[in-house]
C-alpha positions in Angstrom: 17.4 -13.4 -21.9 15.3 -16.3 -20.5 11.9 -15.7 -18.6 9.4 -17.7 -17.4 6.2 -16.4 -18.8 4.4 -17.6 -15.8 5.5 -19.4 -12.4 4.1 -19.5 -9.3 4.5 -21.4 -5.9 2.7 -24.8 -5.6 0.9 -26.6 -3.2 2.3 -28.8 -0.8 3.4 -29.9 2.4 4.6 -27.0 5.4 4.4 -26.5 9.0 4.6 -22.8 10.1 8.0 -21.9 12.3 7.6 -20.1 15.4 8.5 -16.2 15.5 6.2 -13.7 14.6 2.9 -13.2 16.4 0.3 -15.6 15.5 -2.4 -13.3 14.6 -4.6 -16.0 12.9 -4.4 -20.0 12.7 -3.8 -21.3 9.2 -6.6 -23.0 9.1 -8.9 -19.5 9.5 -7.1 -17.9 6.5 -8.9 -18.1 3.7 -8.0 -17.7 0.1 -7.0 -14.2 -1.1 -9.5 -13.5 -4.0 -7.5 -13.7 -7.3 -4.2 -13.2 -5.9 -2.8 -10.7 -8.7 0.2 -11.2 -10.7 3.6 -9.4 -10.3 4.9 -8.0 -13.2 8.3 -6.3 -13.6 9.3 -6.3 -16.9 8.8 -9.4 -18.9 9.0 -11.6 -15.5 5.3 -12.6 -14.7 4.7 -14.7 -11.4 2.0 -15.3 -9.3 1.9 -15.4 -6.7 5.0 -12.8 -6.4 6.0 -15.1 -3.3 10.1 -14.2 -3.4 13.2 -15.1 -1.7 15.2 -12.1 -0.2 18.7 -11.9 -1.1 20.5 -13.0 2.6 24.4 -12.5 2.9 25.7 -15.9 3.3 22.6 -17.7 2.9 20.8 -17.6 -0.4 23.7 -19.2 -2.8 22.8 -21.2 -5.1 22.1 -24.4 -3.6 19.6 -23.2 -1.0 17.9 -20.7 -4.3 17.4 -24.4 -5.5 15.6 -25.6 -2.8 13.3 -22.6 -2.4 12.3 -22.6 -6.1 11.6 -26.3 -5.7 9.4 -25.6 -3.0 7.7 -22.9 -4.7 9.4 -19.6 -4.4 8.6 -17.6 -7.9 11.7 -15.5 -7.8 14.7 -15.8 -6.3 17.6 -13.3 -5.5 21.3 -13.9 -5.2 23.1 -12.4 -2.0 23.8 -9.1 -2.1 27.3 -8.4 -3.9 29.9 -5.8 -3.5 29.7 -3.3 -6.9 33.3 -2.1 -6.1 34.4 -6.3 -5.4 33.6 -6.9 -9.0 34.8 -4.5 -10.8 38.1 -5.4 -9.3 37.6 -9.5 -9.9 39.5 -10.9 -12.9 37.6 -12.7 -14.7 40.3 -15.3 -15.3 40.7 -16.0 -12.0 37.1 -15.0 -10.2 36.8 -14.0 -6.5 34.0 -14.0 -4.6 32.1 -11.2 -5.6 31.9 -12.9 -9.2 31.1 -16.4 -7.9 28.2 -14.9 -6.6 26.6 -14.2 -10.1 26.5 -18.1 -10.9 23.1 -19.6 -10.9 21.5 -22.3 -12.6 19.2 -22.6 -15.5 16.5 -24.1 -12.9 17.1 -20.6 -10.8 14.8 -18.4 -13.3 13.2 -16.2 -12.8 16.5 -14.5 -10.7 17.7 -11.9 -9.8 20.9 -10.0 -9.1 21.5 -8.0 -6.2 23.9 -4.9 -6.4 25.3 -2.7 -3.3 27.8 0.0 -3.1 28.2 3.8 -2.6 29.8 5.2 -6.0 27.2 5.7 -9.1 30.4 5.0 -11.3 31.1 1.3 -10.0 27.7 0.8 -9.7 27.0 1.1 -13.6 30.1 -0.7 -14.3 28.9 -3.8 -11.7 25.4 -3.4 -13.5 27.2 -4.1 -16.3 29.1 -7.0 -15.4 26.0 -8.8 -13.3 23.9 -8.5 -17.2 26.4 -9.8 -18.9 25.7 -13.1 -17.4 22.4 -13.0 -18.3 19.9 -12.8 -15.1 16.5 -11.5 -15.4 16.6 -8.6 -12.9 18.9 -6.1 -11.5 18.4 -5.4 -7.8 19.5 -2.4 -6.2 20.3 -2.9 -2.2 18.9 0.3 0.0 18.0 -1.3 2.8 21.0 -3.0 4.2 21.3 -2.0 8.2 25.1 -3.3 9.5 27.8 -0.7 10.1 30.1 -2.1 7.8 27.3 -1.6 4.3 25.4 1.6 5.8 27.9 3.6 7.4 30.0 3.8 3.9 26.9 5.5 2.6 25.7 2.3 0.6 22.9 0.0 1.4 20.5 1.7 4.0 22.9 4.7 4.1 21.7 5.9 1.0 18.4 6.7 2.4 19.9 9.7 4.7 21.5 10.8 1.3 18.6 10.7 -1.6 20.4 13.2 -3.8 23.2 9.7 -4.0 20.6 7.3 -3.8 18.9 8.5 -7.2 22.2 8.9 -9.0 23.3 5.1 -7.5 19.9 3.7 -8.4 19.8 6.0 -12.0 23.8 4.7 -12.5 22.4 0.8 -12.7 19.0 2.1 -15.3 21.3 3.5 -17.3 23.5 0.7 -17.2 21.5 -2.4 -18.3 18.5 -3.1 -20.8 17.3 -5.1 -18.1 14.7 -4.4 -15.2 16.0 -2.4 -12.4 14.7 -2.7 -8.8 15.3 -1.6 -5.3 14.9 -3.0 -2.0 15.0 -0.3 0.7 13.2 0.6 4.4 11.0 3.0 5.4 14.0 5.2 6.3 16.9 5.6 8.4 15.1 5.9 11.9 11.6 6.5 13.1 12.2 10.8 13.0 13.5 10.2 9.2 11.1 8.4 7.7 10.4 9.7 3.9 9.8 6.1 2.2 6.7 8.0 0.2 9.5 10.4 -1.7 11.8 8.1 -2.3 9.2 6.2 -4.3 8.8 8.7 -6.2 11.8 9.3 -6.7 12.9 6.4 -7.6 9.9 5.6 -9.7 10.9 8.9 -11.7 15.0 7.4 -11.6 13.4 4.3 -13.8 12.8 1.4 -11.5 10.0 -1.2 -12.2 9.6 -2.6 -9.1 10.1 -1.6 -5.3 10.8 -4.2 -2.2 10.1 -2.0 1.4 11.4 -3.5 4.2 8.7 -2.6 6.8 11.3 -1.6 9.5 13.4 1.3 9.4 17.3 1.0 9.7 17.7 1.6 13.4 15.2 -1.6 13.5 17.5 -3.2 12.3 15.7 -7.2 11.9 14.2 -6.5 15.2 10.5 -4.8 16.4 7.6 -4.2 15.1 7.1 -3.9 11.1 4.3 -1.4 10.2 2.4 -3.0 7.0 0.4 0.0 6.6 3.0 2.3 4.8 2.2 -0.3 1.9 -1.3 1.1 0.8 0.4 4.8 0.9 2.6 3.4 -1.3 0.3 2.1 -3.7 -1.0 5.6 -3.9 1.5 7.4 -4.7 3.5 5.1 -7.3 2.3 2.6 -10.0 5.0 0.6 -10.2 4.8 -2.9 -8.1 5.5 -2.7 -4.4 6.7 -5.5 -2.6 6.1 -6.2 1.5 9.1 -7.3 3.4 9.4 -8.2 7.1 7.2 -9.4 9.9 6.2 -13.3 7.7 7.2 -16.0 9.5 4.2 -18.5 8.2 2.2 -19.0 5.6 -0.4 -17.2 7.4 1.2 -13.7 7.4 1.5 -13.7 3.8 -2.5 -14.3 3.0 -2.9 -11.1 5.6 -0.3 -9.3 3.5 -2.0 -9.6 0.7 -5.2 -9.4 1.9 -4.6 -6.3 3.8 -2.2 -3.9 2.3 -2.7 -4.5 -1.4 0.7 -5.2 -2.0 1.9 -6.8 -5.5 4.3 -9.3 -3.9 6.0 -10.3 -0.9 9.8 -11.2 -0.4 10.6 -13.7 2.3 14.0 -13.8 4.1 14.2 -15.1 7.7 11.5 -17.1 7.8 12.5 -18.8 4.7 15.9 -19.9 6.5 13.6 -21.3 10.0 10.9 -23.1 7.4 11.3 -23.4 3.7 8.5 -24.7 3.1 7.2 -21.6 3.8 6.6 -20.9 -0.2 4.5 -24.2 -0.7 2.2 -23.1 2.3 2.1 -19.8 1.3 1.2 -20.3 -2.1 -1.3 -23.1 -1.2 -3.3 -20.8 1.5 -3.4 -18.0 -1.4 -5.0 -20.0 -3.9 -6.8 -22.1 -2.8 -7.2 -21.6 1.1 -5.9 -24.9 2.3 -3.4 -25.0 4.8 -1.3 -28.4 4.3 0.1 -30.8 7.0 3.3 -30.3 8.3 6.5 -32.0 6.4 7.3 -35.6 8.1 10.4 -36.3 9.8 11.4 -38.5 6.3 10.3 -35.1 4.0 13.0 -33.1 6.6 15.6 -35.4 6.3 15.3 -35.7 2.4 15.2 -31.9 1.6 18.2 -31.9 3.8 20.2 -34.2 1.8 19.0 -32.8 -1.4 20.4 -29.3 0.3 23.6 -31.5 1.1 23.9 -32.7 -2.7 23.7 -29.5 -4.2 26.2 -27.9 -2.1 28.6 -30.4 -2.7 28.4 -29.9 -6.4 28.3 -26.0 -6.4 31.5 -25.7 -4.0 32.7 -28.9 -2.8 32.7 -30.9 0.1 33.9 -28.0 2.6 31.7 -25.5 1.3 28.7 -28.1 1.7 30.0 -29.0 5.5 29.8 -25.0 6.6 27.0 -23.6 4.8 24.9 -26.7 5.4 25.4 -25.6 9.5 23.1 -22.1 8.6 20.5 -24.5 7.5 20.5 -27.5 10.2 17.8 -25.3 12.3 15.4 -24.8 9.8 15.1 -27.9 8.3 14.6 -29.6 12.2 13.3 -26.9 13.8 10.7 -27.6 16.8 11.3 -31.5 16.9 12.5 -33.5 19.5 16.3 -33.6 20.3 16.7 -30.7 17.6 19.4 -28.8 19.2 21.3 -32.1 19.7 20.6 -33.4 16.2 22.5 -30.2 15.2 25.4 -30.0 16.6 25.9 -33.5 15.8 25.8 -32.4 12.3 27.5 -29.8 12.5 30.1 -31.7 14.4 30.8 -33.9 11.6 33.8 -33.8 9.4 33.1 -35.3 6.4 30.1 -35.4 4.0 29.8 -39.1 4.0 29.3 -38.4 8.0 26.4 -36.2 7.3 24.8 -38.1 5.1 24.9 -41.5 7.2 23.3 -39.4 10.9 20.8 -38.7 8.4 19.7 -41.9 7.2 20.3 -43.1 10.5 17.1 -40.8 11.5 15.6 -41.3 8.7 15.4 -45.3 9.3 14.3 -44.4 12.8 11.7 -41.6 11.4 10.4 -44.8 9.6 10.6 -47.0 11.9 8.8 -45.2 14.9 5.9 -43.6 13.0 5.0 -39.5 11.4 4.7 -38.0 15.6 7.5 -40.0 16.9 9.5 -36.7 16.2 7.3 -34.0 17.2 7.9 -31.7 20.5 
């Protein structure tokens, strides 16, 4: 198995998306002293800036542009234990297609779901075997159709099944085992500060809390400050999730809760540049200028490029239309730009609207674009 020894996420150009509560400019965020390192296993990154695994969003091609931009680790969506143990490997479905990755990808890792400890050892099995650098256990997942089957966030009103599912995948693999879970099922349920240890005790080396509790769902407040309890009470690494839309949140994260990493999901999908700003304002407290109109419309077609060669040119057309907003969001004739795009029916379609703006980008100067 292949590790980098050390990554982390660069400087560069970003402009903060709108959604969560500006508590702070960028600009009055300084640099966290000596960001730490986050170490599970043999992976090493710093800072431990991460991509959350997203359901229909984090394939391969957009993992690409988020490491390029400066995301240290990088997840795969979340995939089905029970879906590949039934794929033929001669002829895979989708659950297997979602354990290719490229070289460029690493560190990565694979994330797990599913109820029964059984297929979950056997899935464990089959996701090492193609040579990732993590396992990932999903606790935290909050739709009907994942936690009302007892898998995902289910498993938290159930920790007797949670600790044999989570145990199931240790057992499994020589690799390092982590879990990405809530604070619990609702606010009269929630036990996150047992279940750490439990799983601590189960084997894990790492633990991703999603600061919301399942009847949250990706909505209202996230409540940071279960993070220093946890550091309390477990050594293993724990990881902030929810509540960073900008760079901006995730120099308070660390500065505040002492957490060893932070995973990124939405806000990576409304601004990826998120990890270059992020991990600029960390180390060295700068706060870079927001991406030009030609910088947009490049990483676009690099997105565009990718997806072409990873499923073809109908794959590219659909799961470029989850991306449009981000990569134009808060500019001028946005909405319009998109469904223009999205409108189109051919690649070579997409890529000529683009140049088209591009040209004009050049043409009309860096704030002919802006809101």
């Amino acid at each position: 198995m292949a590790t980098e020894p050390e990554a982390g996420a660069g400087a560069g150009a970003g402009a903060a998306p709108a959604g969560a509560a500006r508590q702070a400019p960028l600009q009055s965020v300084g640099p966290v002293a000596g960001p730490p390192a986050l170490r599970i296993g043999p992976v090493c990154v710093r800072p431990g800036i991460l991509l959350a695994p997203m359901e229909d969003l984090t394939d391969s091609p957009f993992r690409l542009i988020c490491k390029r931009l400066g995301a240290a680790l990088v997840y795969t969506e979340f995939t089905n234990a029970q879906g590949l143990v039934r794929d033929d490997p001669a002829r895979p479905g989708r659950a297997l297609g979602k354990l290719r990755f490229a070289a460029e990808e690493r560190p990565l890792g694979i994330q797990l779901y599913g109820a029964d400890a059984r297929a979950m050892a056997r899935a464990a099995e089959i996701a090492a075997a193609v040579g990732p650098d993590l396992l990932d256990v999903n606790c935290g997942c909050w739709v009907r159709s994942v936690a009302l089957q007892g898998a995902g966030a289910g498993l938290l009103r159930d920790p007797a099944a949670m600790r044999a599912v989570v145990a199931s995948v240790v057992r499994a693999t020589s690799l390092p085992v982590t879990v990405k879970t809530r604070l619990g099922w609702d606010a009269a349920s929630i036990r996150i500060l047992d279940v750490a240890r439990m799983l601590e005790d189960a084997g894990i080396q790492g633990l991703t809390v999603h600061c919301r509790t399942r009847a949250q769902g990706n909505s209202g407040p996230v409540d940071w400050s279960w993070i220093a309890r946890l550091r309390e009470v477990v050594r293993i690494p724990v990881i902030l999730n929810g509540g960073l839309a900008e760079a901006a949140d995730v120099a308070r994260a660390y500065a505040t809760t002492g957490c060893s990493g932070v995973m990124i999901g939405r806000g990576a999908v409304q601004h990826p540049w998120i990890f270059r700003e992020a991990g600029s304002l960390l180390l060295d407290g700068i706060a870079p200028p927001p991406p030009s109109m030609v910088e947009r419309v490049d990483l676009c077609l690099a997105h565009l490029g990718l997806a072409v060669a990873h499923g073809g040119e109908r794959y590219a057309l659909v799961s470029l239309r989850r991306h449009y907003a981000g990569y134009f969001r808060h500019l001028r004739g946005a909405a319009a730009l998109r469904r223009e795009l999205a409108d189109c029916g051919h690649v070579d379609a997409v890529i000529a609207a683009l140049h088209r703006l591009r040209e004009r980008a050049l043409r009309e100067g860096p704030d002919a674009a802006a809101c």
